[in-house]
VEXDREN-2710 file (C-alpha; in Angstrom, 1 decimal):
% VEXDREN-2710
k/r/px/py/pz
1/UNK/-154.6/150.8/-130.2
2/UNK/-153.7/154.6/-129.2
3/UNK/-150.2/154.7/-128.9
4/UNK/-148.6/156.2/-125.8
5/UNK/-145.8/158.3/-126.3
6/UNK/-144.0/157.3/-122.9
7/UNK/-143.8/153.6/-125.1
8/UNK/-143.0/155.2/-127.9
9/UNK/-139.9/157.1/-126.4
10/UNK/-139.1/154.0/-124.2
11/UNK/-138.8/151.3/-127.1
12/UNK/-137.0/153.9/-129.5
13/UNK/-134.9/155.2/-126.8
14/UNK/-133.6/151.8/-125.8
15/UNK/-133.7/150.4/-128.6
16/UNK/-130.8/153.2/-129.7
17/UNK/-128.9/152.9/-126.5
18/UNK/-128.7/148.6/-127.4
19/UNK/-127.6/149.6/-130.6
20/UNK/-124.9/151.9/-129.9
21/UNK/-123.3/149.9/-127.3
22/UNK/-123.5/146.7/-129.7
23/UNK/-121.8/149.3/-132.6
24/UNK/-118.9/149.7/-130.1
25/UNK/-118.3/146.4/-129.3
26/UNK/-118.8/145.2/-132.5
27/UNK/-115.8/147.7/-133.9
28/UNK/-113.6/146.7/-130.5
29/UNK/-114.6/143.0/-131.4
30/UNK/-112.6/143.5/-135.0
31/UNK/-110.1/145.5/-133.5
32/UNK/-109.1/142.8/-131.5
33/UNK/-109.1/140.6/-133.5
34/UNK/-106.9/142.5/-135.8
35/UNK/-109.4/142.7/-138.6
36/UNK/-109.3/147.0/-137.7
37/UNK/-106.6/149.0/-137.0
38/UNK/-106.9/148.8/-133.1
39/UNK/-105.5/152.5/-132.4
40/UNK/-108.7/153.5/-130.3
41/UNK/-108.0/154.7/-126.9
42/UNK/-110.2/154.2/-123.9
43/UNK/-112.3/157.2/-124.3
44/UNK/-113.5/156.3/-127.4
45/UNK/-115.6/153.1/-126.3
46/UNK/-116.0/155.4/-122.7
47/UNK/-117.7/158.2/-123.8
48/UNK/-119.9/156.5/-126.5
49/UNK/-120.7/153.7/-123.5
50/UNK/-122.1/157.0/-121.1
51/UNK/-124.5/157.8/-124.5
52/UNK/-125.7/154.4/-124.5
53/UNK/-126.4/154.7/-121.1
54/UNK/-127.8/157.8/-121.0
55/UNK/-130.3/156.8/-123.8
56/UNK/-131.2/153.7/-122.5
57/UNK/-131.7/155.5/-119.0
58/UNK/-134.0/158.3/-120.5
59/UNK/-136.2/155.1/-122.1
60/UNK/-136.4/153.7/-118.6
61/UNK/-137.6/157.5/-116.8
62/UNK/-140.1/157.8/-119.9
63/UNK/-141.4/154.2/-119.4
64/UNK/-142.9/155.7/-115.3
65/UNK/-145.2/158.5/-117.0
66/UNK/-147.6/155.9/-118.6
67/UNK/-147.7/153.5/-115.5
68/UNK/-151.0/155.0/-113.0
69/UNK/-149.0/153.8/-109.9
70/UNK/-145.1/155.1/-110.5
71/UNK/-144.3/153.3/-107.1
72/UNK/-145.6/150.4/-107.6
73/UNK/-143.1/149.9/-110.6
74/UNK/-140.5/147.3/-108.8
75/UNK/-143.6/144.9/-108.6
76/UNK/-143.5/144.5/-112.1
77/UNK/-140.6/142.2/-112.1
78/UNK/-142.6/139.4/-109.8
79/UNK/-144.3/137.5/-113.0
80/UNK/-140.5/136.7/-114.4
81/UNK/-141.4/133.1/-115.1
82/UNK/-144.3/133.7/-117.3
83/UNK/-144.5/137.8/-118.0
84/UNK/-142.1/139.2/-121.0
85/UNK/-142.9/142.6/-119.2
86/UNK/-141.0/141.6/-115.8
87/UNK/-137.9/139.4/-118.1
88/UNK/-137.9/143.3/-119.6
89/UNK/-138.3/144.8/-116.4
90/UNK/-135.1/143.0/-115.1
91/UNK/-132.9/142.5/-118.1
92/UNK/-132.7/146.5/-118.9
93/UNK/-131.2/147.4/-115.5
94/UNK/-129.1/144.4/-115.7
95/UNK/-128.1/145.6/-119.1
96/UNK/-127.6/149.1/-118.4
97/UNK/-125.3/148.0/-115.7
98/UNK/-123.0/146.1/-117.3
99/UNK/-122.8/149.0/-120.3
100/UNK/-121.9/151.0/-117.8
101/UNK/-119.0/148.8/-116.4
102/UNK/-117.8/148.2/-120.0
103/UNK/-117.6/152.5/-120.3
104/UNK/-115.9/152.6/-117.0
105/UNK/-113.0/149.8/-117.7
106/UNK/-112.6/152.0/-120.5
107/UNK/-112.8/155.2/-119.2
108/UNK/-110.9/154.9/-116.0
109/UNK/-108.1/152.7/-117.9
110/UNK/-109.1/149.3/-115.9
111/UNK/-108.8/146.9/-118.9
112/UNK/-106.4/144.7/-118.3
113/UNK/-106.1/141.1/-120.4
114/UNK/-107.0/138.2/-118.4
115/UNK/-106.0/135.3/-121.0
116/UNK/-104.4/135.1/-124.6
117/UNK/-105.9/132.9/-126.9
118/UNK/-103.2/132.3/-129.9
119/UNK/-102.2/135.9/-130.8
120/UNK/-105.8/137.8/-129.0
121/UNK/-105.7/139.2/-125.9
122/UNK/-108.9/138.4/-124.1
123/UNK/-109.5/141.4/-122.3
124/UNK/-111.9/142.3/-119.0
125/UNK/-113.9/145.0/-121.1
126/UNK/-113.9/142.2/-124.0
127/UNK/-116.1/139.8/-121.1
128/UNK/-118.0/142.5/-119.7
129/UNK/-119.0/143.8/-123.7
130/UNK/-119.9/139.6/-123.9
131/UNK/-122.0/139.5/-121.2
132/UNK/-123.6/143.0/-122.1
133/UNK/-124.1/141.5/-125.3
134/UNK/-126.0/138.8/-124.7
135/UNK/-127.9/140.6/-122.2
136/UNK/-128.9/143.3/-125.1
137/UNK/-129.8/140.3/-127.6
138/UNK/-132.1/138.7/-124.9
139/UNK/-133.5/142.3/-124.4
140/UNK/-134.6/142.6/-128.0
141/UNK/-136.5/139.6/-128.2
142/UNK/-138.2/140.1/-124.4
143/UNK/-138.9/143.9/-126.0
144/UNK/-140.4/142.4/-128.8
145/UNK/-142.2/139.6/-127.4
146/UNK/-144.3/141.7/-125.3
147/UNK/-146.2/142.2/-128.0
148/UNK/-145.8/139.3/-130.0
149/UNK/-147.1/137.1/-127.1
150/UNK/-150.5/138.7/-127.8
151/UNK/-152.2/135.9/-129.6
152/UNK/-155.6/138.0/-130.1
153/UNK/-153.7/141.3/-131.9
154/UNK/-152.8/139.7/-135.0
155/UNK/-150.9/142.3/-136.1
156/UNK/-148.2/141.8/-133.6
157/UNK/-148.2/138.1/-133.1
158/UNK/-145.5/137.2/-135.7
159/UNK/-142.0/136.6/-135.4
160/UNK/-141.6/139.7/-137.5
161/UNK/-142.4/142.2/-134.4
162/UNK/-139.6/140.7/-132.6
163/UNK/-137.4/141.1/-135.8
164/UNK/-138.4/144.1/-136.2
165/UNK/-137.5/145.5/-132.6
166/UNK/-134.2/144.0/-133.1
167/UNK/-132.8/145.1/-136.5
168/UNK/-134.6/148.8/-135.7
169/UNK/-132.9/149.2/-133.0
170/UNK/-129.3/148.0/-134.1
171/UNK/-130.0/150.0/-136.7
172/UNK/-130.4/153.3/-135.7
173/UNK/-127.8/152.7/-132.8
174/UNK/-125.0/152.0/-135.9
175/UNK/-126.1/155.2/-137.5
176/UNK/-125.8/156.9/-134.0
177/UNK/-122.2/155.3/-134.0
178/UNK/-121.6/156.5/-137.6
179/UNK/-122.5/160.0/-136.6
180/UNK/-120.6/159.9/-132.9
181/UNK/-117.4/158.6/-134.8
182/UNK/-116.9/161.1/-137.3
183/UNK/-116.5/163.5/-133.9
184/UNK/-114.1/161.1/-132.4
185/UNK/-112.4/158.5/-134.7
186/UNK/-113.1/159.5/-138.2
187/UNK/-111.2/156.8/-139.9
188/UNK/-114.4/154.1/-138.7
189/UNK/-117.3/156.4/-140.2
190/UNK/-116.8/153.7/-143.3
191/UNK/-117.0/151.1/-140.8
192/UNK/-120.1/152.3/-139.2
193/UNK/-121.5/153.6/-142.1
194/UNK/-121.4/150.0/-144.1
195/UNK/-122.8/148.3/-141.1
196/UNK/-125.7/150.6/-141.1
197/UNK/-126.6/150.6/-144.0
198/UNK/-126.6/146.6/-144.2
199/UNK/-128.6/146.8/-141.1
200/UNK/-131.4/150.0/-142.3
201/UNK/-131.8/147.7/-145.5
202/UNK/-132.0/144.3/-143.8
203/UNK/-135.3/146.0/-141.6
204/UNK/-136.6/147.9/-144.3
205/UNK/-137.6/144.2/-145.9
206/UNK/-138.5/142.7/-142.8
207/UNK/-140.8/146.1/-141.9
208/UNK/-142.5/145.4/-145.2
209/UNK/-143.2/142.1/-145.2
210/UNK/-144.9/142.5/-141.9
211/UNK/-146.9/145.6/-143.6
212/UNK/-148.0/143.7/-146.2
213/UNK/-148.7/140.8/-144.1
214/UNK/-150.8/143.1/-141.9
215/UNK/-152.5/144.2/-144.6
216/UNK/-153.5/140.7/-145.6
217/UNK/-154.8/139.7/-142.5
218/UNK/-158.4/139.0/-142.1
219/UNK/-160.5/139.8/-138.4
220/UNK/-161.1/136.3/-136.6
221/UNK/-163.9/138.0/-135.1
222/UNK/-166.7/139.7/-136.4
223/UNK/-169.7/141.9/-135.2
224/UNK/-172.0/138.9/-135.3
225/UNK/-169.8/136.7/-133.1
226/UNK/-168.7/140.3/-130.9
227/UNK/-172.6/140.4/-129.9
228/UNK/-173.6/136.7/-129.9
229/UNK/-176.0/137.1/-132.9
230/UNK/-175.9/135.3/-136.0
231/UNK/-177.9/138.0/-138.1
232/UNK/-176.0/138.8/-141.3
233/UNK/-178.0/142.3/-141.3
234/UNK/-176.3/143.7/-138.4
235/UNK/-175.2/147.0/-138.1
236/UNK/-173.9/149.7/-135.5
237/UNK/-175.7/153.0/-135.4
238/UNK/-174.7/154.3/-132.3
239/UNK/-172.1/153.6/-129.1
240/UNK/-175.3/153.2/-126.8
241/UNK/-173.8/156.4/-124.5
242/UNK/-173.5/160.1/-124.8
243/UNK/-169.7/159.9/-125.5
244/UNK/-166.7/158.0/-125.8
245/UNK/-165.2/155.7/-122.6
246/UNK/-162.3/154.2/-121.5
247/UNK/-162.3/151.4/-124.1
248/UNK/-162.7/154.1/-127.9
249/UNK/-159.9/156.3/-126.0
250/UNK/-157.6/153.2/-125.0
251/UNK/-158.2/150.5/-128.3
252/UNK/-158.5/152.9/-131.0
253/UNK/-156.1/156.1/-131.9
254/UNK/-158.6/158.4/-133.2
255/UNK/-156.8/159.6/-136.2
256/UNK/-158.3/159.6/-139.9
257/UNK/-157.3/157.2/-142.5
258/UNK/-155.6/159.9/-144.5
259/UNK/-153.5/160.4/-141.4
260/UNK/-152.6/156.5/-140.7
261/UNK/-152.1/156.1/-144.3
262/UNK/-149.8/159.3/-144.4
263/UNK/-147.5/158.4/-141.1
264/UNK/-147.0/154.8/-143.1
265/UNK/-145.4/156.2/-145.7
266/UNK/-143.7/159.2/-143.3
267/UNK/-141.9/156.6/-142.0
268/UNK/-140.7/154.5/-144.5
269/UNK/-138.8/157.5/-146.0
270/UNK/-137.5/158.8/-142.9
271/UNK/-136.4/155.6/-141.4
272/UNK/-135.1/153.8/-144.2
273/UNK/-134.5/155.7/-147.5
274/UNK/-133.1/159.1/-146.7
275/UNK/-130.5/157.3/-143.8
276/UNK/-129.3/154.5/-146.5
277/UNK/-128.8/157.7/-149.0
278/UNK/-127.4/159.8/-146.5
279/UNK/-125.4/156.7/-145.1
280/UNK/-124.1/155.9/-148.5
281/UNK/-122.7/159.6/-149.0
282/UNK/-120.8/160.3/-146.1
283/UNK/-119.3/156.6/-146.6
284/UNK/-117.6/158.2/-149.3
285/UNK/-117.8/161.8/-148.0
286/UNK/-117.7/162.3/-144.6
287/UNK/-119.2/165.1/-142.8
288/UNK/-120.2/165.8/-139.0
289/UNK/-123.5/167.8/-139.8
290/UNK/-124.9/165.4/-142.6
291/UNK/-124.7/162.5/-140.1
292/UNK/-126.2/164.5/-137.8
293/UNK/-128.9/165.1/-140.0
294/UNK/-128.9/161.2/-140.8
295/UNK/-129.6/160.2/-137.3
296/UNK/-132.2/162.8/-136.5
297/UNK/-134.1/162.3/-139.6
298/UNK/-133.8/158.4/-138.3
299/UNK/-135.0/159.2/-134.9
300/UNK/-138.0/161.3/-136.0
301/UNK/-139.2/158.5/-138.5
302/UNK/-138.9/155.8/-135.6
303/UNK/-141.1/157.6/-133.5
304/UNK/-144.1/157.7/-136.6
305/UNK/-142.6/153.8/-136.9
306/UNK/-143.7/153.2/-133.8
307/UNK/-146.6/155.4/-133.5
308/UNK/-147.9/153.6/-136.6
309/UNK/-147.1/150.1/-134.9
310/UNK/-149.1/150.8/-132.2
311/UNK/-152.1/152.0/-134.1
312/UNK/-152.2/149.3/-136.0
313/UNK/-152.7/146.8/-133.9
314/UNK/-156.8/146.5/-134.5
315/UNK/-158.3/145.2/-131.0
316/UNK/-160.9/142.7/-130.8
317/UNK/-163.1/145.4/-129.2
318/UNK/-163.2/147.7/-131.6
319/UNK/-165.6/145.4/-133.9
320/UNK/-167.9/146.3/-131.2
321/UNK/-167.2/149.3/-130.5
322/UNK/-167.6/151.2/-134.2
323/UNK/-169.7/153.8/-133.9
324/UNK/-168.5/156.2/-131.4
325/UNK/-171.4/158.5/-130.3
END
């Protein structure tokens, strides 16, 4: 497939903004239950709910530029009952709006407790972080089932893309949180640093089992069955037109093998091993500009992750179609 970078920014975009907003509940989640020291004020959980937000908005504006009709975009949420585009469509506002209630009972000093249970105080941010969870879980999986759902792209219909979109995106969004607390509550970088680095190794095995899945997989089609003829001596010398056409721009990205090959391996460093390396140093060192580095190197290699995810995905098509004139 070519990859669109609108999609690419969208799902890497969001997929940070779920995870940062799940790293602060998460930590206010311990705190509460007296697992942390629970010395965080409101701004804390405020300011790092407007990033979530903002990153989850700037996915949703980068989402319009590969749509041909911008204004026709609220009609994608009509197909809710059998579309995991329009349960996408409608969960991410939803989502977004409930972050950005959990940032302002924080910000604006609203959270008050509603109910003890034994020795916790059940909080409102506590049930509007709940309900914004769930929300971000069922985002994941209607994220990653877009593509999953594809029976006919092989290479995304597995369990694994869904995994993958989940544990990606909770990933970098805890190394985010690693980075934003060494500017505003130092004594969690350990915190956040540990959970990231569970969560970068935990994907790193479910990203390569689906690579070397992929890599295993076998076309149900072939140019025989593309064409309707049963000749075993078949073979494509030419597109049958002057040039290229909607289907060799839109089902195939264009790049050499040395390139594909290259961005595979591009981001497997830059997602995974330099962040658990960098990770595991300022978990014992911990410095502002290091982490910064961590979660831009992160960021970079998710957008030659998803490039390469994209790509990848070998459309029926394209068996017919190999020989571009």
């Amino acid at each position: 497939m070519h990859p669109a970078f609108s999609v690419i920014l969208l799902t890497t975009l969001i997929g940070m903004g779920q995870g940062l907003f799940l790293a602060l509940y998460t930590e206010q989640v311990y705190s509460s239950l007296q697992v942390l020291d629970a010395s965080r004020d409101g701004q804390f959980y405020g300011i790092g709910s407007a990033i979530a937000v903002v990153l989850l908005i700037a996915g949703l504006l980068a989402s319009f530029f590969h749509l041909g009709h911008p204004e026709r975009a609220w009609r994608s949420a009509a197909m809710w009952r059998t579309s995991w585009l329009s349960r996408e469509v409608i969960l991410l506002p939803g989502f977004i709006f409930f972050v950005f209630l959990y940032g302002v009972t924080h910000l604006f000093g609203l959270d008050t407790t509603i109910m003890n249970i034994g020795a916790v105080a059940v909080t409102l941010s506590l049930v509007l972080g709940m309900i914004a969870t769930a929300l971000g879980f069922l985002l994941f999986v209607a994220t990653g089932m877009i593509y999953a759902c594809i029976r006919f792209l092989q290479e995304w219909h597995t369990p694994l893309t869904v995994i993958n979109y989940l544990l990606l995106g909770t990933a970098s969004g805890f190394t985010f949180a690693t980075a934003y607390a060494a500017y505003y509550a130092p004594e969690l970088v350990s915190f956040y640093a540990g959970w990231a680095i569970v969560l970068t190794s935990t994907a790193l095995i479910t990203r390569l089992s689906s690579l070397i899945r992929n890599k295993r997989l076998k076309p149900r089609s072939t140019l025989q069955s593309a064409i309707g003829v049963r000749h075993s001596g078949i073979s494509q010398q030419a597109q049958g037109s002057m040039g290229g056409s909607f289907n060799t721009r839109e089902f195939f990205h264009g790049k050499s093998d040395l390139f594909f090959k290259s961005i595979k391996y591009i981001f497997l460093v830059m997602v995974f091993l330099i962040p658990i390396i960098l990770l595991a140093i300022s978990f014992y060192q911990p410095s502002k500009m290091l982490l910064l580095s961590t979660i831009t190197v992160q960021y970079i290699g998710l957008m030659a992750e998803r490039w390469f995810f994209f790509a990848q995905a070998n459309h029926p098509q394209n068996i017919y179609y190999q020989t571009i004139s």
